[in-house]
N, C-alpha and C positions, 0 to 999 in steps of 0.2 A: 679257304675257298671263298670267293668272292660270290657276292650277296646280288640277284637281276631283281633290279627294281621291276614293278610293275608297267612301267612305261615302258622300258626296256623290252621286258617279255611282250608287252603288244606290238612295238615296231618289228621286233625279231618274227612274229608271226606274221602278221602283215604285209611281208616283205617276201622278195626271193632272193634276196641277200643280205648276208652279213661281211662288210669289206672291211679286210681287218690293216689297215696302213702301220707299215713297221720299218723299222732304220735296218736293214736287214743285218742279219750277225748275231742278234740278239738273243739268244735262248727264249728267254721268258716270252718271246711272241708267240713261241708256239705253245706255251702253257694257257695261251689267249685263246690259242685255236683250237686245244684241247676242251677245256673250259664250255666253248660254244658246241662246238661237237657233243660233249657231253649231253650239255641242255636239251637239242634238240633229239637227242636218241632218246635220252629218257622222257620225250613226249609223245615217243614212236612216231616222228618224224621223218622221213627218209632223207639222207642229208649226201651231198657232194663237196670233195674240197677240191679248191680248185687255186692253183698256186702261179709266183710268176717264173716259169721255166718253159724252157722251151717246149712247142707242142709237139714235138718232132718226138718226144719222150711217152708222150698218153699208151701208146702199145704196150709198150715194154712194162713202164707200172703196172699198168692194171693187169696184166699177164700174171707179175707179181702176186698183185692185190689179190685176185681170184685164185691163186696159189696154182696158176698152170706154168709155171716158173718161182725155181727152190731161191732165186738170190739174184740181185739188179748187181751188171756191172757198169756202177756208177763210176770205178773212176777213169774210165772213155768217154763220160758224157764232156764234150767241148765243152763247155761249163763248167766242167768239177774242178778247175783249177781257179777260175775267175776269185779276185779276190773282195771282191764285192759284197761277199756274206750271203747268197742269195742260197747256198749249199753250204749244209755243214754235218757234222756227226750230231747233232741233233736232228735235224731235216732227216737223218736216215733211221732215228730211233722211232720219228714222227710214222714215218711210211710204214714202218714195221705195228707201230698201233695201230695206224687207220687199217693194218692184212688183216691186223684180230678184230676189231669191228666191220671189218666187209664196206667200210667207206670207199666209192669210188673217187681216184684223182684224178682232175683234168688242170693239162700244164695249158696256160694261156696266150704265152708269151712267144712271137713270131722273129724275134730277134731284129726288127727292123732299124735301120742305120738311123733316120729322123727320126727324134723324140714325139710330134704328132702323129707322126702315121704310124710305129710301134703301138704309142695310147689309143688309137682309134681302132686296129685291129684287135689289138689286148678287148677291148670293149665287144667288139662284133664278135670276137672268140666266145668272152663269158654269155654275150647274149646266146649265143649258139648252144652253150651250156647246157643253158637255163631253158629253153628252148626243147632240147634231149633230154631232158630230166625235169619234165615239167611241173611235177608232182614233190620233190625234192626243193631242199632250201640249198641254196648255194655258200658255203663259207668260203670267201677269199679272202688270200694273202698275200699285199705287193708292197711294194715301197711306199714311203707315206706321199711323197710326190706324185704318184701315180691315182692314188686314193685321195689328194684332195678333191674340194667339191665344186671350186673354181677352177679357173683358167689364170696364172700368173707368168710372172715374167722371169726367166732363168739365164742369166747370162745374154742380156738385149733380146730376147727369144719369146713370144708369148707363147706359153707351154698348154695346151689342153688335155688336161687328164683324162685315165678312162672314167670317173666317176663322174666327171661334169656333163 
């Protein structure tokens, strides 16, 4: 189990988010996302996760989440074939924790064809979040691209993230 330094736990408080930047695919990102979920539950924290998928999905989860719906059929979601890693049988073990802790998910991601106007609504999504849940800490999880702090260049492109 990994060790929150103290500085840590005071940004984490001080903050209304924790953006967690992952190469997506990866299992262990979500042991990330566990990990901080954890933290802030055990400080009776009221906490949202909030992920990069489409928002077009927030209904149907949380129908889930709230158990007013037995089972997501995930694989209609246009996305569930993408192979990107942004979905996976971990992503669906994840959703099934957050039912047993009553964590609500909000999907961020507007699907938009330009890389800044994607990041810039991904952005005004999560502020809207946070926004709806003002009292709650927000944990997100995007691509680490999307979660840098700057603005860089991708492909002759100045890219502006949602985090910048």
């Amino acid at each position: 189990m990994l060790k929150i330094s103290s500085k840590l736990k005071k940004d984490i408080l001080n903050n209304d988010f924790i953006i967690i930047g992952e190469t997506h695919g990866i299992k262990e990102n979500l042991d990330v996302v566990k990990y901080f979920i954890n933290f802030l539950t055990d400080q009776n924290i009221p906490t949202v996760f909030g992920i990069e998928w489409p928002s077009d999905l927030n209904m149907e989860i949380n129908d889930y989440i709230i158990k007013n719906k037995s089972d997501l059929n995930w694989k209609r979601w246009a996305f569930s074939g993408s192979p990107d890693g942004r979905i996976s049988k971990e992503h669906l073990k994840l959703i099934d924790w957050l039912r047993k802790k009553q964590i609500p998910i909000k999907c961020f991601d507007d699907n938009d064809k330009d890389w800044n106007d994607r990041d810039k609504k991904m952005a005004i999504n999560m502020l809207r979040i946070s926004k709806e849940h003002k009292n709650n800490k927000v944990v997100a999880l995007m691509g680490n691209l999307h979660a840098k702090k700057h603005s860089f260049d991708l492909n002759n492109q100045l890219c502006h993230p949602v985090v910048s």
